[in-house]
C-alpha positions in Angstrom: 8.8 16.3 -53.3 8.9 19.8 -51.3 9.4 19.4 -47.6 6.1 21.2 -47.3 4.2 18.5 -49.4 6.2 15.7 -47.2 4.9 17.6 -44.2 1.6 18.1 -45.5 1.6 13.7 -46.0 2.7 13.2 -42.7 0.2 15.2 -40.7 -2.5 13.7 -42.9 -1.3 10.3 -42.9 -0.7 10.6 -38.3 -4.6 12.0 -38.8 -5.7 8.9 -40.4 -3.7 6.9 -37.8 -5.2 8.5 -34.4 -8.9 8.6 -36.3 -8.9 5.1 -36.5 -7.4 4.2 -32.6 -9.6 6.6 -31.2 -12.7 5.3 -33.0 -13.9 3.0 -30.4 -13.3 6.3 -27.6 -15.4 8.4 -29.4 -18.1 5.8 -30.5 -18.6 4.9 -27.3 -18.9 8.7 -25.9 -21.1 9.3 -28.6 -23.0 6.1 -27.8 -23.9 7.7 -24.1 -26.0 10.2 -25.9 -27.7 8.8 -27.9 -31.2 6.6 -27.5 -31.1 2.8 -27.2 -32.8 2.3 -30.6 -30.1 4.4 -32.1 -27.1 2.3 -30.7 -28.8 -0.7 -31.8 -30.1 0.3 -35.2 -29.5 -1.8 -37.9 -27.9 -0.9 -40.2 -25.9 1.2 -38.0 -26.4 4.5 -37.6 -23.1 6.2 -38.0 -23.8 9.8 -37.6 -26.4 10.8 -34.2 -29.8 12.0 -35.3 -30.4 13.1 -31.7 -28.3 13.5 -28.7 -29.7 13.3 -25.6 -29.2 13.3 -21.4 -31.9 10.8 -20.9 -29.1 8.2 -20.5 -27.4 10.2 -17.5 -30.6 11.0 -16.0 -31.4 7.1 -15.9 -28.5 6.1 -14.1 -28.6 8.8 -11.6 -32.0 7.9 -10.9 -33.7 11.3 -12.4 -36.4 11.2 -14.5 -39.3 9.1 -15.5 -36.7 6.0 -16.2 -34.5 5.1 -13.8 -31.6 2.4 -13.6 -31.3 0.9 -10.4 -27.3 1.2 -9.9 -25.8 3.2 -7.5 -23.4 5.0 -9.6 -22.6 7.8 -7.1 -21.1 5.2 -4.9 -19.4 3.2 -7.5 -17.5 7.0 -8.4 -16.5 7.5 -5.0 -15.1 3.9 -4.0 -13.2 4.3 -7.4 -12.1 7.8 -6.7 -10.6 7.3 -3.2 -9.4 3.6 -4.1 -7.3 5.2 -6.8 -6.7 8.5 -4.9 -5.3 6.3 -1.5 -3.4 4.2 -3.5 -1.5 6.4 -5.8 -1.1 8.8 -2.8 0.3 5.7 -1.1 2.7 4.2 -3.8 4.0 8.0 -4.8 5.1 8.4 -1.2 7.0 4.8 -1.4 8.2 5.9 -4.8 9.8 8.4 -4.2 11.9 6.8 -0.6 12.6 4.4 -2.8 13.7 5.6 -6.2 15.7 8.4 -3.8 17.1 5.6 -2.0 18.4 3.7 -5.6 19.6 6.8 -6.7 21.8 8.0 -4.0 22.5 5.5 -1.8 24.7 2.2 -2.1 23.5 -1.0 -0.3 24.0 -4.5 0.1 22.0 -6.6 -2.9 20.8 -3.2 -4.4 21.0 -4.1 -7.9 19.4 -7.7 -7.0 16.3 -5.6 -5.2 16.0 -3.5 -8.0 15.7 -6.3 -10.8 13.3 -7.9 -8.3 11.2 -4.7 -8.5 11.1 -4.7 -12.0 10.3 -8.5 -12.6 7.5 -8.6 -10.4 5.9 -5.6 -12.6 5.8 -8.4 -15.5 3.7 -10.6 -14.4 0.2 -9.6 -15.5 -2.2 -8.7 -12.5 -4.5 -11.4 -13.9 -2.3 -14.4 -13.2 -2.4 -13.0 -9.6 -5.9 -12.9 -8.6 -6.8 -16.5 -7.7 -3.6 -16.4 -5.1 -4.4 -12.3 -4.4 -8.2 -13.7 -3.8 -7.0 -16.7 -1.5 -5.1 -15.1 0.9 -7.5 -12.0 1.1 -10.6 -14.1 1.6 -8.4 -15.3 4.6 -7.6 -12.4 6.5 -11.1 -11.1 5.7 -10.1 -8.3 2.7 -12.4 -9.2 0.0 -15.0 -6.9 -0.5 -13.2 -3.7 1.2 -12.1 -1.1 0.1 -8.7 -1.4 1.8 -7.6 -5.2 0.3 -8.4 -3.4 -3.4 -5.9 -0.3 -2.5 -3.3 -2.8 -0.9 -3.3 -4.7 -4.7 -2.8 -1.2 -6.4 -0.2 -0.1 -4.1 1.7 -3.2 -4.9 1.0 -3.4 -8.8 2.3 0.7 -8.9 4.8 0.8 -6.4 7.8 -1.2 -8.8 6.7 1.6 -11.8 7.1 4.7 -9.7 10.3 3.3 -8.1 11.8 3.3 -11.5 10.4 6.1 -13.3 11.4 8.4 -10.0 14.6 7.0 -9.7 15.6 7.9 -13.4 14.6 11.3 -12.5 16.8 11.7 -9.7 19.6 9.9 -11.3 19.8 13.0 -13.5 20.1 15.4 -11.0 23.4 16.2 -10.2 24.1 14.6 -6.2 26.6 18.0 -5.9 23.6 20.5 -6.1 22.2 18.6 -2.3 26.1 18.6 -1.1 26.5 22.1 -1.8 23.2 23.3 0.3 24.4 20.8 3.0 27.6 22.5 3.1 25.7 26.3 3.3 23.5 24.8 6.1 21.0 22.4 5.2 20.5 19.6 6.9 19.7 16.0 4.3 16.2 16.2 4.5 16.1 19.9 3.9 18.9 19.2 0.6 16.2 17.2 -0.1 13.1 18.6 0.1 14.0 22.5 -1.5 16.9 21.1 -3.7 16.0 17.8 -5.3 12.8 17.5 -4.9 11.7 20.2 -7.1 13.8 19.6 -9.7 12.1 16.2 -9.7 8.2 16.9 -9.8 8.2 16.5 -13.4 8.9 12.5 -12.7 7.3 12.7 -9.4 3.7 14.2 -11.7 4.5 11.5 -14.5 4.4 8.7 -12.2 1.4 9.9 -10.2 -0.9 10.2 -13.5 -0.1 6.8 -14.3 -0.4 5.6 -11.3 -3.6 6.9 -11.2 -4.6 6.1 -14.2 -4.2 2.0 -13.6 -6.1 2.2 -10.2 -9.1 3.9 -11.6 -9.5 2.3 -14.5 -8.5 -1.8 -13.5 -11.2 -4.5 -14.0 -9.5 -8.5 -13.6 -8.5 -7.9 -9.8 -11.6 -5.5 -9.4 -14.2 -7.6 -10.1 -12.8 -10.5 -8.2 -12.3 -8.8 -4.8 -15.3 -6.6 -4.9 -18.7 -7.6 -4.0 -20.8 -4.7 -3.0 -21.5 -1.1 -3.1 -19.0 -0.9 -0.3 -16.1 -1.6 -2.5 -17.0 -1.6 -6.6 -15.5 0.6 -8.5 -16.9 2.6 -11.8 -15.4 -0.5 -14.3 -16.9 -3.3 -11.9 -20.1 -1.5 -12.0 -20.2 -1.6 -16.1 -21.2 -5.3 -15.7 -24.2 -4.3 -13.6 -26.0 -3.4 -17.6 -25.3 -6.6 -18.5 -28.7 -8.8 -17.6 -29.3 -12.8 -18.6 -30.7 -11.9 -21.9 -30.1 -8.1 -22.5 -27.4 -5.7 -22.2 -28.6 -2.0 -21.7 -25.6 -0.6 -23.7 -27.0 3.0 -23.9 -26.6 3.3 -19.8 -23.0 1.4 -20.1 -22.0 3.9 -22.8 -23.1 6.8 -20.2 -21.5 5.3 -17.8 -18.3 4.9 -19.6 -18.3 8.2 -20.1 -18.6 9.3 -16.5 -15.4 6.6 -16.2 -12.8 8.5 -18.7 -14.0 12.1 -17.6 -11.6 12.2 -14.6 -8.8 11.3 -16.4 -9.0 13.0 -19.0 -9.3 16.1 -16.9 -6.6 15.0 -14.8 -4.2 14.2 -17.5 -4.9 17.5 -19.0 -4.0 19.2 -15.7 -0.8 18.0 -15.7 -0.1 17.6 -19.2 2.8 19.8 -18.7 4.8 17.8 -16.3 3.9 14.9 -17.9 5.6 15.8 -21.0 8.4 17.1 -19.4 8.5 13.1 -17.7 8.4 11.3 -20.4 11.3 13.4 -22.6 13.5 13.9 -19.1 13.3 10.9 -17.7 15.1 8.3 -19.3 18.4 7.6 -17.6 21.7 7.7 -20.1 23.8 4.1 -20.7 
């Protein structure tokens, strides 16, 4: 067998492969234009007969039909929960993946392993004690006890991603510009941190990405359109005997819009993170 004909099976065969995972994606984008009766058509419809906006229009209140959901503020709780957090556990990341890196501390390896265990326990098995103590000190149903739960879920991720990062550049390049000058933080600042944004990018996206699109810790500390975000407000279609799965479809799609244009923005650095990154045994 030629190398082209092996080359020719392989891209066919990775075709099949990303077809079939990103089925339920694009059924469910396709879903959000297209009429009620043709998601629910039986047998199924496979290929749309007609696309329309009449499902956007509903949920944004336009129109002769109109879905009584504030979406608008569902996006913007979502968009500055996930924006505060990740701006909040990027900035903790990167003092303390620096501070792994470079520095040597009492217990540092013990703090690290601590970090990484407490990323292993599923969200899910925290919310009843998460919803406890927040429904305490009055945080349930704000939009600050939701970015306080991301903060901590992302903050042990960006720690170790960041730190891998600066654990390959070499500590003489920030001794050398001390030495011409500089004081630490400016070492740090022109020197490191540059050659570091490629991490620094990686670990922002998916910080991002877990913030905007959690449910289980969502839904149990939200109540209101003060503090739902775009997945908590998916359940809002679901009635006692019908689901209207035209206006979730729509709405889904509104949900993986963002990323999608933010992962494409930084699709460079985030490439560069995940083939730089890894730190060598």
């Amino acid at each position: 067998m030629s190398t082209q004909t092996k080359a020719t099976i392989s891209w066919i065969v990775t075709f099949i492969v990303m077809l079939i995972i990103t089925m339920p994606g694009l059924w469910v984008v396709l879903s959000g234009f297209r009429p009620l009766q043709e998601i629910l058509a039986k047998p199924a419809i496979w290929i749309p007969k007609r696309l329309t906006l009449d499902n956007f229009y509903a949920i944004f209140g336009i129109g002769e039909t109109q879905i009584a959901i504030p979406v608008l503020a569902y996006f913007r709780n979502s968009l500055v929960i996930a924006l505060t957090s990740t701006a909040i556990a990027i900035i903790v990341g990167i003092s303390g993946g620096y501070a792994f890196a470079r520095y040597r501390f009492k217990f540092k390896d013990t703090l690290f392993l601590g970090l990484m265990l407490s990323r292993t326990v599923p969200g899910i098995a925290l919310s009843l004690p998460v919803f406890i103590i927040w429904a305490r000190l009055g945080w349930i149903d704000t939009q600050f006890g939701l970015i306080l739960v991301y903060v901590a879920l992302n903050v042990p991720f960006t720690i170790w991603l960041i730190d891998g990062f600066f654990r390959q550049i070499p500590k003489e390049l920030a001794e050398a510009a001390e030495v011409d000058g500089c004081t630490r933080w400016q070492a740090f600042w022109k020197i490191e941190f540059p050659l570091a944004k490629s991490g620094i990018a990686s670990a922002g996206i998916f910080a991002f990405l877990t913030s905007w699109n959690e449910f289980a810790l969502a839904s149990n500390l939200t109540r209101s359109t003060n503090s739902k975000t775009l997945p908590v407000g998916l359940t809002d279609f679901i009635a006692q005997f019908t689901t209207d799965w035209a206006g979730m479809c729509a709405m889904a799609f509104i949900i993986i819009v963002p990323a999608l244009i933010l992962t494409f923005l930084v699709q460079k650095h985030l490439i560069a993170g995940l083939t730089f990154g890894g730190v060598k045994g």
